[in-house]
PDB file of N, CA, C and O in Angstrom, chain B, residues numbered from 101:
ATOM      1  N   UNK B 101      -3.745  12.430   6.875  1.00  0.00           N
ATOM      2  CA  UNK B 101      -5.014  11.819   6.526  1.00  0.00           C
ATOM      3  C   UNK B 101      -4.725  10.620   5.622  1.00  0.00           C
ATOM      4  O   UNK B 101      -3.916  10.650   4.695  1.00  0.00           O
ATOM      5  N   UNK B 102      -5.453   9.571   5.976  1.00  0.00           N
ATOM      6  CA  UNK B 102      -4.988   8.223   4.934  1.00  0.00           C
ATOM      7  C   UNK B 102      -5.745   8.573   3.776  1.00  0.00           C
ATOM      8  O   UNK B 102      -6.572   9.480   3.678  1.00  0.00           O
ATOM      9  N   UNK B 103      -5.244   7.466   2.604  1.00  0.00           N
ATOM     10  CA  UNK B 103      -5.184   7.726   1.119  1.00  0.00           C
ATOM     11  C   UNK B 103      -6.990   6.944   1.367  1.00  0.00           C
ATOM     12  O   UNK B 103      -7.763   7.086   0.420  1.00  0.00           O
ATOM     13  N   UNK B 104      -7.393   6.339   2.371  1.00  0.00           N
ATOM     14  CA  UNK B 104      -9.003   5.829   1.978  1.00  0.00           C
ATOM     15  C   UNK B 104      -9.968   6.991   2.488  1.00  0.00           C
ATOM     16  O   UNK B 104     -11.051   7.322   2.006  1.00  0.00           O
ATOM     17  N   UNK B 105      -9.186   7.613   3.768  1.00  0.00           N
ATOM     18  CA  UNK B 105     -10.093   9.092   3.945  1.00  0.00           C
ATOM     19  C   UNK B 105     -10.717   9.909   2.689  1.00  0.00           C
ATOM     20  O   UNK B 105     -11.879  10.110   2.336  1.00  0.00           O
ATOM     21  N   UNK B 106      -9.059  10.418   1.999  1.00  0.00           N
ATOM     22  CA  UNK B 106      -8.574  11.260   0.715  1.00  0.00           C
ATOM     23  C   UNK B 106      -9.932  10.761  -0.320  1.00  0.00           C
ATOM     24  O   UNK B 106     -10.807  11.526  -0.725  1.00  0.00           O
ATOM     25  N   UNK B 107      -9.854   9.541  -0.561  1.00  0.00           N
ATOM     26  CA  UNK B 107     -10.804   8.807  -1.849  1.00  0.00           C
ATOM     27  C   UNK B 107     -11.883   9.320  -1.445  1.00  0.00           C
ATOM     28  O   UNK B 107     -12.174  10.408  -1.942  1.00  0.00           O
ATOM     29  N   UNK B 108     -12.943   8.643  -0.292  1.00  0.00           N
ATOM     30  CA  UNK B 108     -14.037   8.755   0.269  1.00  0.00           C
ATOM     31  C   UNK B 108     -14.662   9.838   0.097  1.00  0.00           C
ATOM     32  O   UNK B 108     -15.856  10.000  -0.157  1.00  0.00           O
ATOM     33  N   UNK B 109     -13.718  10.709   0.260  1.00  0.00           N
ATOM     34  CA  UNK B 109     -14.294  12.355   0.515  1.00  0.00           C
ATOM     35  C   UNK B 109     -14.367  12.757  -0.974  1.00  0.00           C
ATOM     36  O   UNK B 109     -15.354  13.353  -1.407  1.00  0.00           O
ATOM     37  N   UNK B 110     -13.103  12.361  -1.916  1.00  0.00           N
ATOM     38  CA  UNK B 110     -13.114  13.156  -2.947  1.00  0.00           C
ATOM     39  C   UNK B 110     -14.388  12.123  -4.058  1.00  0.00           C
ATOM     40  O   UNK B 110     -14.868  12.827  -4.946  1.00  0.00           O
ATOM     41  N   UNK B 111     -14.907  10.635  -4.054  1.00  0.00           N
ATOM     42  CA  UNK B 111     -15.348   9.879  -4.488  1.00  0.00           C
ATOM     43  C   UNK B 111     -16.930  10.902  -4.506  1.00  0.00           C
ATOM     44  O   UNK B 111     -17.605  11.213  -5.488  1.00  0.00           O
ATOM     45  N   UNK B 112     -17.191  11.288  -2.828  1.00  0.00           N
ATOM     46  CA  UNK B 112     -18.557  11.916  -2.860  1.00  0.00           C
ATOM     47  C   UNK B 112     -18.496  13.426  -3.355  1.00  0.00           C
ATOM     48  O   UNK B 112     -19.603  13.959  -3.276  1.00  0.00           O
ATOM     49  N   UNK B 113     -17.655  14.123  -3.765  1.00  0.00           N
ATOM     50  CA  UNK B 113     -17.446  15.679  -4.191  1.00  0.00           C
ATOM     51  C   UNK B 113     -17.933  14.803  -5.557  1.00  0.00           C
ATOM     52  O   UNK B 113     -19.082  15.099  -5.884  1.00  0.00           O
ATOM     53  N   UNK B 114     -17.100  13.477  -6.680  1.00  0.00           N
ATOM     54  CA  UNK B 114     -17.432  13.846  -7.739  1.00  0.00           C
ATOM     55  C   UNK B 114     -18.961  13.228  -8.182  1.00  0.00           C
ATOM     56  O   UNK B 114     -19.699  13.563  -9.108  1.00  0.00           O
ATOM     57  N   UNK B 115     -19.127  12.164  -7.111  1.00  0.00           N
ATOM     58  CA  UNK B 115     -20.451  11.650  -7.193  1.00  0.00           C
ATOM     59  C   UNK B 115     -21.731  12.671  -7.041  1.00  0.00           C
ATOM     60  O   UNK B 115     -22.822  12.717  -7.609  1.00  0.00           O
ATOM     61  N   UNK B 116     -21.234  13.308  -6.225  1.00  0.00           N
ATOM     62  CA  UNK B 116     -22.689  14.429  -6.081  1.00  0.00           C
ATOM     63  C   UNK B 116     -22.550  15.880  -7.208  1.00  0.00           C
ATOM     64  O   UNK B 116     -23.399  16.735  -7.461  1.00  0.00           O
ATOM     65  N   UNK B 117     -21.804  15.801  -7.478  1.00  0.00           N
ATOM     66  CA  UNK B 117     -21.441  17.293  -8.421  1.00  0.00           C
ATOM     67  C   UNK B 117     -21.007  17.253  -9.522  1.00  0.00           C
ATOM     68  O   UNK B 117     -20.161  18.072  -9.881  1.00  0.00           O
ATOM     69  N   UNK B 118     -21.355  16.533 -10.135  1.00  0.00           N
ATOM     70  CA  UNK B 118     -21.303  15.795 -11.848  1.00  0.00           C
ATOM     71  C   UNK B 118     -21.970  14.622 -12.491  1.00  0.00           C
ATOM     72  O   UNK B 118     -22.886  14.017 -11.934  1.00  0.00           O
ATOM     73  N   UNK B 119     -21.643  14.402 -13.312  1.00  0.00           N
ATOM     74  CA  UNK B 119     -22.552  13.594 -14.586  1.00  0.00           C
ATOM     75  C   UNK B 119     -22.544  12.115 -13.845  1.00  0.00           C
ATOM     76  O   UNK B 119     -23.217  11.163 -14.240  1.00  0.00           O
ATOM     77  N   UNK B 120     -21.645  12.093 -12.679  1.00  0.00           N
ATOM     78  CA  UNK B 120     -22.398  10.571 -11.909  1.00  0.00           C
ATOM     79  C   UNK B 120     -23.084  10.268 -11.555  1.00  0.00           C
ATOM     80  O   UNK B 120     -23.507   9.115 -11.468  1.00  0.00           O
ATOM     81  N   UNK B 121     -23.709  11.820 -10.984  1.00  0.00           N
ATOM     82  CA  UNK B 121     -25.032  11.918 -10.299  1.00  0.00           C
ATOM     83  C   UNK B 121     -26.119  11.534 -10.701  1.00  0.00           C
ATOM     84  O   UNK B 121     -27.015  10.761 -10.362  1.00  0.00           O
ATOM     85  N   UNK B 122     -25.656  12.836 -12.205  1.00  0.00           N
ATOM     86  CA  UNK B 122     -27.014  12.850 -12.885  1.00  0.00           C
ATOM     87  C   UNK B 122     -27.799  11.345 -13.642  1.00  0.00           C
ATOM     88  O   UNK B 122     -28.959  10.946 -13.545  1.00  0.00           O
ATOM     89  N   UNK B 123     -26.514  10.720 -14.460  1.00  0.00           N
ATOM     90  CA  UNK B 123     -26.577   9.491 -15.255  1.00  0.00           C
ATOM     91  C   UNK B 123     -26.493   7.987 -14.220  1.00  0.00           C
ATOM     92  O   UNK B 123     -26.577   6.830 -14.632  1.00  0.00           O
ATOM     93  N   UNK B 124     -26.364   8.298 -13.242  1.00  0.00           N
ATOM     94  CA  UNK B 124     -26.485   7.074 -12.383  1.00  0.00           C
ATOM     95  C   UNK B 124     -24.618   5.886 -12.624  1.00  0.00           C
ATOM     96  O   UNK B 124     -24.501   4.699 -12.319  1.00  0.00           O
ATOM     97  N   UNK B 125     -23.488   6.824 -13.245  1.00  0.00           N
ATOM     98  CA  UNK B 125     -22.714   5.903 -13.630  1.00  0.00           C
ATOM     99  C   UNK B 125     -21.753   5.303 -12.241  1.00  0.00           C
ATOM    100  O   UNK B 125     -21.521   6.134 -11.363  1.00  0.00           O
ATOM    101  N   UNK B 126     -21.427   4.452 -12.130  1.00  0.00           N
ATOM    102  CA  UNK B 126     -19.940   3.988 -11.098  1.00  0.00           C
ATOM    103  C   UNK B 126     -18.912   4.407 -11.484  1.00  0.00           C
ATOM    104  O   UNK B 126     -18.701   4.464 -12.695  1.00  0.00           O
ATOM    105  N   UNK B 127     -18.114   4.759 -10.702  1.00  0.00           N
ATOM    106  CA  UNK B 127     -17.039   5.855 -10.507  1.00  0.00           C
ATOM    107  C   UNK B 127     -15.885   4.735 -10.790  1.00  0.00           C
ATOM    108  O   UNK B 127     -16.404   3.703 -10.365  1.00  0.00           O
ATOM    109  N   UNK B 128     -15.087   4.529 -11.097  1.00  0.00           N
ATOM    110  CA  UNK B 128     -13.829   3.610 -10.833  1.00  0.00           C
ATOM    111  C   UNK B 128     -12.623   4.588 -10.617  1.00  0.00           C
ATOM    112  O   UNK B 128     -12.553   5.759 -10.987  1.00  0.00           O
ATOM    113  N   UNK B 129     -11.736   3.889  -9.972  1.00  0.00           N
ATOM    114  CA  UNK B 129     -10.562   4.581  -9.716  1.00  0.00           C
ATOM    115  C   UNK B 129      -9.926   5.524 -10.809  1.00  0.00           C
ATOM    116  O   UNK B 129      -9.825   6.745 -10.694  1.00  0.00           O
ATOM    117  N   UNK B 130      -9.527   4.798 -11.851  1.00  0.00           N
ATOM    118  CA  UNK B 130      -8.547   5.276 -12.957  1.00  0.00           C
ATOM    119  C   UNK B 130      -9.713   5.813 -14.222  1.00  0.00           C
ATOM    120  O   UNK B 130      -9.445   5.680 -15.416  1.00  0.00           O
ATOM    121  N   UNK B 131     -10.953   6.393 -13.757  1.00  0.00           N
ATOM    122  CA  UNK B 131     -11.821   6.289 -15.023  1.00  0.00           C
ATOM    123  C   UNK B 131     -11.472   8.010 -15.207  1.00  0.00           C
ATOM    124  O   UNK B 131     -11.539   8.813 -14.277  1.00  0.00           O
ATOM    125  N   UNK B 132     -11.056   8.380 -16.747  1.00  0.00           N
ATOM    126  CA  UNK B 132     -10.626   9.917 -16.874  1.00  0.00           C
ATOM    127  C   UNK B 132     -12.047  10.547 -16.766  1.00  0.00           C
ATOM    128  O   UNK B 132     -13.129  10.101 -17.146  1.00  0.00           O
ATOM    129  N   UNK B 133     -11.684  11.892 -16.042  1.00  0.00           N
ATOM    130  CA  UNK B 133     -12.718  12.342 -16.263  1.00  0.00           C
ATOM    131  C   UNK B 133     -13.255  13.218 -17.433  1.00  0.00           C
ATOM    132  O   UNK B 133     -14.342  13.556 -17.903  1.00  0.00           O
ATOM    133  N   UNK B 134     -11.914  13.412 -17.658  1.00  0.00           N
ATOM    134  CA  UNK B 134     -12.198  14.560 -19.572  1.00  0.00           C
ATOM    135  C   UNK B 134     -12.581  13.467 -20.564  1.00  0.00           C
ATOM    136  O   UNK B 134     -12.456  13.830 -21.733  1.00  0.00           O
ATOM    137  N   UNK B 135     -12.994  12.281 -20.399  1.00  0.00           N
ATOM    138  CA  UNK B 135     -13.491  10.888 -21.675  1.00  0.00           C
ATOM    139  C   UNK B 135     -15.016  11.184 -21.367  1.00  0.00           C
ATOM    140  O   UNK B 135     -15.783  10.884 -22.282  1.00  0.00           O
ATOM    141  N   UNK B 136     -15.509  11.660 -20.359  1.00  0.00           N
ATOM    142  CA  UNK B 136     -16.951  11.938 -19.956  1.00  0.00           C
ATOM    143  C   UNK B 136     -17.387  13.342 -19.983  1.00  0.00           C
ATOM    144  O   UNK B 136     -16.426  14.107 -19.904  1.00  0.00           O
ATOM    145  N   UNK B 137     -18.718  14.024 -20.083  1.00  0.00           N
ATOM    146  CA  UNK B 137     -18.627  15.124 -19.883  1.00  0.00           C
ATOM    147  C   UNK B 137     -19.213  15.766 -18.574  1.00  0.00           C
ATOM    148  O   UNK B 137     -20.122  16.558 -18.325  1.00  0.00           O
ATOM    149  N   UNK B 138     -18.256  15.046 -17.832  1.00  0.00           N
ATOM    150  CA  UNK B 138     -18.182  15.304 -16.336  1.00  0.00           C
ATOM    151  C   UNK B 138     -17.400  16.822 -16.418  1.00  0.00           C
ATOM    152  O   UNK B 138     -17.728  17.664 -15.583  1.00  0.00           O
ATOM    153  N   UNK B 139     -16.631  17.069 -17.173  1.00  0.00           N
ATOM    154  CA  UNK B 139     -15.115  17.557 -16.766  1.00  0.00           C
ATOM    155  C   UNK B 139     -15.248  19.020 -17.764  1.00  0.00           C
ATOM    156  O   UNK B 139     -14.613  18.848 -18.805  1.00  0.00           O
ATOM    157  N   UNK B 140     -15.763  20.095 -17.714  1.00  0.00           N
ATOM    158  CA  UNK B 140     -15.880  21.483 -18.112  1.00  0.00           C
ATOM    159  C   UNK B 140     -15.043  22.274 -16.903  1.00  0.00           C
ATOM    160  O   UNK B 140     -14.811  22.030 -15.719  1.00  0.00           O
ATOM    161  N   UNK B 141     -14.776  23.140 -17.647  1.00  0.00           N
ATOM    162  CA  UNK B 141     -14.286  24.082 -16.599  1.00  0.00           C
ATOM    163  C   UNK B 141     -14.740  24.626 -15.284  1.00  0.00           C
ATOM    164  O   UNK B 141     -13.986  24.693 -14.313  1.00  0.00           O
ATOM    165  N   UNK B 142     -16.102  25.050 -15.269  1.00  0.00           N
ATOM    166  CA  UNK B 142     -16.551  25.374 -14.254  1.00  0.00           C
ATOM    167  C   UNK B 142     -16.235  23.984 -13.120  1.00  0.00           C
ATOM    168  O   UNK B 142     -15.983  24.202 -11.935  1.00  0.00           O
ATOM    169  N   UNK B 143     -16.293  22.623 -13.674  1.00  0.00           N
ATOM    170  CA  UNK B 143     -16.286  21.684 -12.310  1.00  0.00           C
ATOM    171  C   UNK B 143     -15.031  21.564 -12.356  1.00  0.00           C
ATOM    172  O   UNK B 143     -14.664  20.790 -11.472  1.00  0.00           O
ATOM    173  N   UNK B 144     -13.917  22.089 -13.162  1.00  0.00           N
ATOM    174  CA  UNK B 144     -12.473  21.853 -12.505  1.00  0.00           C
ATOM    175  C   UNK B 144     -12.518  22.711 -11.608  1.00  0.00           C
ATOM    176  O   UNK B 144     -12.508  22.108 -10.535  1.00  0.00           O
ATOM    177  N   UNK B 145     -12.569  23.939 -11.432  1.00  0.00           N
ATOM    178  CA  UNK B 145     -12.917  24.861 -10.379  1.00  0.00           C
ATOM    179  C   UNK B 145     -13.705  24.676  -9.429  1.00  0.00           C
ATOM    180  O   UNK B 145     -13.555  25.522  -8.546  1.00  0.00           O
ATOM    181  N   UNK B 146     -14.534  23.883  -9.215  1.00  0.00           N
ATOM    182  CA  UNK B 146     -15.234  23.339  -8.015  1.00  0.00           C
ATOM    183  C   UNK B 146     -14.244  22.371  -7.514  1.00  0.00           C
ATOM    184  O   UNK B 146     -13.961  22.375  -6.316  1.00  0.00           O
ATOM    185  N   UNK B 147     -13.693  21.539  -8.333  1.00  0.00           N
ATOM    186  CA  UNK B 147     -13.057  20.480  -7.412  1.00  0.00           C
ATOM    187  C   UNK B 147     -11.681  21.019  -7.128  1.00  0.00           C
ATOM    188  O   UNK B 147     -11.164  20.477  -6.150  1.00  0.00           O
ATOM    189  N   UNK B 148     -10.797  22.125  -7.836  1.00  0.00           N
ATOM    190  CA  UNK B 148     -10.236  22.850  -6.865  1.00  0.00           C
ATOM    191  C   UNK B 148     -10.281  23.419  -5.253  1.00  0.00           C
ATOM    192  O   UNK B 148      -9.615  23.280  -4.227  1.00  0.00           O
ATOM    193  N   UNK B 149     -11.641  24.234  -5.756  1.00  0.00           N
ATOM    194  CA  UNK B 149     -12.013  25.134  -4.730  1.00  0.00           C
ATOM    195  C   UNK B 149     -12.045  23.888  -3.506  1.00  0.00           C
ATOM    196  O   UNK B 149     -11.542  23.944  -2.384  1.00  0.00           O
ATOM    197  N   UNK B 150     -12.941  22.574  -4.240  1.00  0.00           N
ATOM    198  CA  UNK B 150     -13.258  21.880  -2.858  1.00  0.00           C
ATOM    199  C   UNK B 150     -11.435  20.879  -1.856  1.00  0.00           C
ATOM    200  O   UNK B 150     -11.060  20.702  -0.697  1.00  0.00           O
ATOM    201  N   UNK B 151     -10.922  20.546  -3.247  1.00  0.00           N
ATOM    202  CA  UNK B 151      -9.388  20.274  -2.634  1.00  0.00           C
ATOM    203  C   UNK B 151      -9.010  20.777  -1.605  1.00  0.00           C
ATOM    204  O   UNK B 151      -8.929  20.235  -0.503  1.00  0.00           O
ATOM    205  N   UNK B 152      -8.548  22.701  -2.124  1.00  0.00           N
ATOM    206  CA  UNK B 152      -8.358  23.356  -1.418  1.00  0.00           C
ATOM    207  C   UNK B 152      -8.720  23.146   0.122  1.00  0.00           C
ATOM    208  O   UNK B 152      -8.106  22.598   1.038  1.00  0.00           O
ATOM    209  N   UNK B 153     -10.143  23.892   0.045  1.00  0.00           N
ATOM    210  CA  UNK B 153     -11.407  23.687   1.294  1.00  0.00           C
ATOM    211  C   UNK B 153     -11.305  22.523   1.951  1.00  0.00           C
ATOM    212  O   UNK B 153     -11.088  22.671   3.153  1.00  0.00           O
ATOM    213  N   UNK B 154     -11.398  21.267   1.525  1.00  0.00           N
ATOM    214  CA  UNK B 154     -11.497  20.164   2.430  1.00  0.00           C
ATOM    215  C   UNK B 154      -9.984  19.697   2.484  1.00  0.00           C
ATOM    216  O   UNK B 154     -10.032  19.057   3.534  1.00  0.00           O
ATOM    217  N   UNK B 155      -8.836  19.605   2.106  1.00  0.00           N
ATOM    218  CA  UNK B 155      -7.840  18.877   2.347  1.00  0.00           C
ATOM    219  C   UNK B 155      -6.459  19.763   3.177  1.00  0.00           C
ATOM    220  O   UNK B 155      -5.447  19.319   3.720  1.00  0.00           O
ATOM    221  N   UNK B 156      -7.120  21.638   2.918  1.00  0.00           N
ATOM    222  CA  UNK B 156      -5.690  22.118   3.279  1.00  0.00           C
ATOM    223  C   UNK B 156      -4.499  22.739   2.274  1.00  0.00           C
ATOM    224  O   UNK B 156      -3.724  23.621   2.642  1.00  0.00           O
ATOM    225  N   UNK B 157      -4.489  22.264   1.239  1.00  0.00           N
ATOM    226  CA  UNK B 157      -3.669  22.263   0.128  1.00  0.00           C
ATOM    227  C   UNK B 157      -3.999  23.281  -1.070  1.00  0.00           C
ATOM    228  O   UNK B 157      -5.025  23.410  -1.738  1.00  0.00           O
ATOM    229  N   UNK B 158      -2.868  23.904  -1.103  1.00  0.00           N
ATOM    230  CA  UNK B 158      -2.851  24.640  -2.485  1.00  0.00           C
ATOM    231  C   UNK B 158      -3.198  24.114  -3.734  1.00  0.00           C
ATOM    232  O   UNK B 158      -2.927  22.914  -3.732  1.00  0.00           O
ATOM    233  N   UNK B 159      -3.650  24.458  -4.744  1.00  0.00           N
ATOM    234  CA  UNK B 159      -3.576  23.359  -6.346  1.00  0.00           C
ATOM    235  C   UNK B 159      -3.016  24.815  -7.432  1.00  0.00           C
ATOM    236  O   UNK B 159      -3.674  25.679  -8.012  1.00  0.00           O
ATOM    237  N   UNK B 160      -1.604  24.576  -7.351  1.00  0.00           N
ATOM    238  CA  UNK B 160      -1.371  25.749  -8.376  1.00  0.00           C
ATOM    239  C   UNK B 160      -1.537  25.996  -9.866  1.00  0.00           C
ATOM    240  O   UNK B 160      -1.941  24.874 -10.172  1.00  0.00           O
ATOM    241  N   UNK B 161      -1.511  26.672 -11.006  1.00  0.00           N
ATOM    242  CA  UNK B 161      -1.973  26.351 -12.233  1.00  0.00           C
ATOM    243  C   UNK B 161      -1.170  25.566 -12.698  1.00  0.00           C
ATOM    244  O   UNK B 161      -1.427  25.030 -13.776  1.00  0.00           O
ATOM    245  N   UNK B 162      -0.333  25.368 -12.218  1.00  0.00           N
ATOM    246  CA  UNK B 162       1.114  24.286 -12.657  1.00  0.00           C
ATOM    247  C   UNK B 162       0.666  22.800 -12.566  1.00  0.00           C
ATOM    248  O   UNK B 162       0.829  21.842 -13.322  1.00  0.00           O
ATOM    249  N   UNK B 163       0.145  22.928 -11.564  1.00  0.00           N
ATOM    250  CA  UNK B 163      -0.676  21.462 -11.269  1.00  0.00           C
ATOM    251  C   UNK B 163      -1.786  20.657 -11.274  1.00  0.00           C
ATOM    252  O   UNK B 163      -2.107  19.544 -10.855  1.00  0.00           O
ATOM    253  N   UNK B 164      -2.359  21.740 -11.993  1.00  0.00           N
ATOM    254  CA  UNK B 164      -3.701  21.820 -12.639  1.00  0.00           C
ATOM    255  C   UNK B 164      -3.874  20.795 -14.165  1.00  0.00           C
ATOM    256  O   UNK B 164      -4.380  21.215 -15.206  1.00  0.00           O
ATOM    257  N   UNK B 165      -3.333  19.432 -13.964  1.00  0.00           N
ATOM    258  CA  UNK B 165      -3.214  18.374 -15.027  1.00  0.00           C
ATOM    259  C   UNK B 165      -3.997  16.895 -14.931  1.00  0.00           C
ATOM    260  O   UNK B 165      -4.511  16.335 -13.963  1.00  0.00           O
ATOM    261  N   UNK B 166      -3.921  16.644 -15.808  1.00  0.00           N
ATOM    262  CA  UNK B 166      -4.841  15.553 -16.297  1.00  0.00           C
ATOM    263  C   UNK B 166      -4.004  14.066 -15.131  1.00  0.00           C
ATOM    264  O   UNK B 166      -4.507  13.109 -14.542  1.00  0.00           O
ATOM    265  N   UNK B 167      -2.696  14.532 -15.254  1.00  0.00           N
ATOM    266  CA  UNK B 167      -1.613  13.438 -14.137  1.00  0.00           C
ATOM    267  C   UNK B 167      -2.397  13.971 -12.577  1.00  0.00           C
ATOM    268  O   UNK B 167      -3.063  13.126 -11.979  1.00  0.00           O
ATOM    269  N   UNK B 168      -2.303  15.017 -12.142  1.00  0.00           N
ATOM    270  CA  UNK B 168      -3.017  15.475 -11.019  1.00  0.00           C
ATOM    271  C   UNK B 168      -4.792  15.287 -10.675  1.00  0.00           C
ATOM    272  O   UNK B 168      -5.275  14.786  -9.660  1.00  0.00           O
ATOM    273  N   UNK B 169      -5.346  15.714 -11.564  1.00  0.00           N
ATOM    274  CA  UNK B 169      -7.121  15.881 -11.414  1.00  0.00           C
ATOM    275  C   UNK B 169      -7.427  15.324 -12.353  1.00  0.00           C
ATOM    276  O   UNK B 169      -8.496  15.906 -12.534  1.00  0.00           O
ATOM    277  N   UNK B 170      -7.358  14.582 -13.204  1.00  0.00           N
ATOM    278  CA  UNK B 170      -7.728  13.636 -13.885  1.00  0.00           C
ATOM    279  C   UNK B 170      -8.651  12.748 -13.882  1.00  0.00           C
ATOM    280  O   UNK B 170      -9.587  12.629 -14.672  1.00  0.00           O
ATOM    281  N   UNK B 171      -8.253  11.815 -12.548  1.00  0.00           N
ATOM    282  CA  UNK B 171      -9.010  10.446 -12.362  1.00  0.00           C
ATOM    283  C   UNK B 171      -9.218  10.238 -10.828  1.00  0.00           C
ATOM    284  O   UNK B 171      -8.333  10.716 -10.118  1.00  0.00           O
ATOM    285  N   UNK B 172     -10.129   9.672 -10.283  1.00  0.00           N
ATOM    286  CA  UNK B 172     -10.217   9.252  -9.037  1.00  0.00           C
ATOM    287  C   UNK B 172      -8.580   9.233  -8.465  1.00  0.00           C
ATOM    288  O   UNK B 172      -8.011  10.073  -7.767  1.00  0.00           O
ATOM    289  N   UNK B 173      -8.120   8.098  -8.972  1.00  0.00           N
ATOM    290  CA  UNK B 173      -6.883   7.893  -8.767  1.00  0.00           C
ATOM    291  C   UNK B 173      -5.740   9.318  -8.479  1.00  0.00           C
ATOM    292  O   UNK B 173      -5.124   9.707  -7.486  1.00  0.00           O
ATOM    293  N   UNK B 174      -5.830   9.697  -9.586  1.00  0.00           N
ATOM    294  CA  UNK B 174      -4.764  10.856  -9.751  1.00  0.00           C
ATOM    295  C   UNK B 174      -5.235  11.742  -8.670  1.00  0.00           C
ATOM    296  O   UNK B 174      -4.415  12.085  -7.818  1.00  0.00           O
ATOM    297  N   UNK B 175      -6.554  12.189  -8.593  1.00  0.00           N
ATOM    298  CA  UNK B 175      -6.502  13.140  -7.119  1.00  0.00           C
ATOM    299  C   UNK B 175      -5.810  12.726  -6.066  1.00  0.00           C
ATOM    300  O   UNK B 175      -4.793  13.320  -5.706  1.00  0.00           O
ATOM    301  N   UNK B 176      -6.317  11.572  -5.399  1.00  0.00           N
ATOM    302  CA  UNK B 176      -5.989  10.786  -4.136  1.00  0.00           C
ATOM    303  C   UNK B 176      -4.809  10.949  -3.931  1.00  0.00           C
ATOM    304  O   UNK B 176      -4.337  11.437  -2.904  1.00  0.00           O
ATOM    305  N   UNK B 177      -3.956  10.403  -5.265  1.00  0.00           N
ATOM    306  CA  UNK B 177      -2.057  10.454  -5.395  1.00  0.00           C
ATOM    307  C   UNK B 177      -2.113  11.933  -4.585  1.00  0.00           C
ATOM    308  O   UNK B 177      -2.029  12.108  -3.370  1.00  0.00           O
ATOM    309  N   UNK B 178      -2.324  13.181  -5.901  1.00  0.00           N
ATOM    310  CA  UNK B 178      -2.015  14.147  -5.170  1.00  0.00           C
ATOM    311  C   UNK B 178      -2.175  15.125  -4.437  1.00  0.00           C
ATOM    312  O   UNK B 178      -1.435  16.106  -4.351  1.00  0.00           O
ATOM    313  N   UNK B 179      -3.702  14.794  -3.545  1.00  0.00           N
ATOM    314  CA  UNK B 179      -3.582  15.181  -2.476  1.00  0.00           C
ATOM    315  C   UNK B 179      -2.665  14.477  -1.465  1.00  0.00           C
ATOM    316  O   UNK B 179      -2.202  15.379  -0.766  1.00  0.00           O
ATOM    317  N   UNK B 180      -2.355  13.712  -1.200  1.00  0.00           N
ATOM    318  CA  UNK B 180      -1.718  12.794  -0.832  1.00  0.00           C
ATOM    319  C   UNK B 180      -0.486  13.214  -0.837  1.00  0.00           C
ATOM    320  O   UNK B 180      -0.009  13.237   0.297  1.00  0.00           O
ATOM    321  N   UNK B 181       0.314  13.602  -1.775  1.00  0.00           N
ATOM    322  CA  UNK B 181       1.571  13.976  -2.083  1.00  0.00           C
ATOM    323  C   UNK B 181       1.856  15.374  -1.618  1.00  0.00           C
ATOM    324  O   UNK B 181       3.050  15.664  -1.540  1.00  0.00           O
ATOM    325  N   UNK B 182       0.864  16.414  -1.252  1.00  0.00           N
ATOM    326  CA  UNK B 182       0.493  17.247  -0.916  1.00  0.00           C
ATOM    327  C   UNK B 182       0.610  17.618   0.606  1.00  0.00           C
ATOM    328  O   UNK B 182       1.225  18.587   1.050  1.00  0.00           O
ATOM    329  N   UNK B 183      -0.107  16.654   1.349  1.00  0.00           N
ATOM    330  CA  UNK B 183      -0.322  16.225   2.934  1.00  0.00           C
ATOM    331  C   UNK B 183       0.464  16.820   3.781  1.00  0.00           C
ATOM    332  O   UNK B 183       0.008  17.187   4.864  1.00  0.00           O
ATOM    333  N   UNK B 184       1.939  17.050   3.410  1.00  0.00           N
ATOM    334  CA  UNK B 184       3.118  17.344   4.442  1.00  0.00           C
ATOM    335  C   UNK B 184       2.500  18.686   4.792  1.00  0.00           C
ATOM    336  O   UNK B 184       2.188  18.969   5.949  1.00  0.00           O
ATOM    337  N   UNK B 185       2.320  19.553   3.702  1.00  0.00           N
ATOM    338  CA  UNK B 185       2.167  20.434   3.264  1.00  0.00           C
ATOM    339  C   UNK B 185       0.856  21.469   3.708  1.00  0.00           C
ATOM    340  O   UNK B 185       0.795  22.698   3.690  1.00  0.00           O
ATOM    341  N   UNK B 186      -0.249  20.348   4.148  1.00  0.00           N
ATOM    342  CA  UNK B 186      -1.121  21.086   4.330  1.00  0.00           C
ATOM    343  C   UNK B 186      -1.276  21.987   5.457  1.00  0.00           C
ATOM    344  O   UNK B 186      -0.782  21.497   6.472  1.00  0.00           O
ATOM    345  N   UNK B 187      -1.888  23.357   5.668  1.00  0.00           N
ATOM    346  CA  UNK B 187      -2.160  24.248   6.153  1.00  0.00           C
ATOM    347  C   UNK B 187      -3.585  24.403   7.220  1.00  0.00           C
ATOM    348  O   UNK B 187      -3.778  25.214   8.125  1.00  0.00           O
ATOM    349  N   UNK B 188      -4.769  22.899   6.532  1.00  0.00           N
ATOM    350  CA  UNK B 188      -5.594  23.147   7.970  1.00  0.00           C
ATOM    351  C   UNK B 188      -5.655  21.644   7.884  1.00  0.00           C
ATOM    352  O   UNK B 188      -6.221  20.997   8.766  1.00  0.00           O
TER     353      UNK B 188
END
């Protein structure tokens, strides 16, 4: 799957299911999401669950980091980095 698929998909998981929604903000690539209070636990676990679900890919607690799920950016990388790997 290309890295603009990867974005697209993961751009609308965080646009519709967090504080982008609600506050009307623009998403940028590299914008952290723990600087906003987008980013509680319960929605790291959604955007796991949805990784998982939509890309194929495991997200182990190992990889469960601010370098990994962090930022627009950092997902894309690693789902991406992930890809060989995936299972559906």
């Amino acid at each position: 799957m290309s890295e603009s698929s990867i974005r697209s998909r993961v751009r609308h998981f965080v646009e519709e299911n967090s504080f982008y929604r609600q506050h009307g903000f623009a998403l940028t690539e590299d914008e952290k999401f723990l600087e906003k209070p987008v980013a509680d636990s319960r929605y790291f676990a959604e955007m796991i669950t949805f990784i998982e679900d939509e890309f194929g890919v495991h997200v182990s607690d190992c990889e469960i980091t601010q370098d990994n799920l962090g930022s627009l950016r950092a997902v894309v990388r690693f789902v991406s980095s992930k890809q060989p790997y995936a299972v559906g």
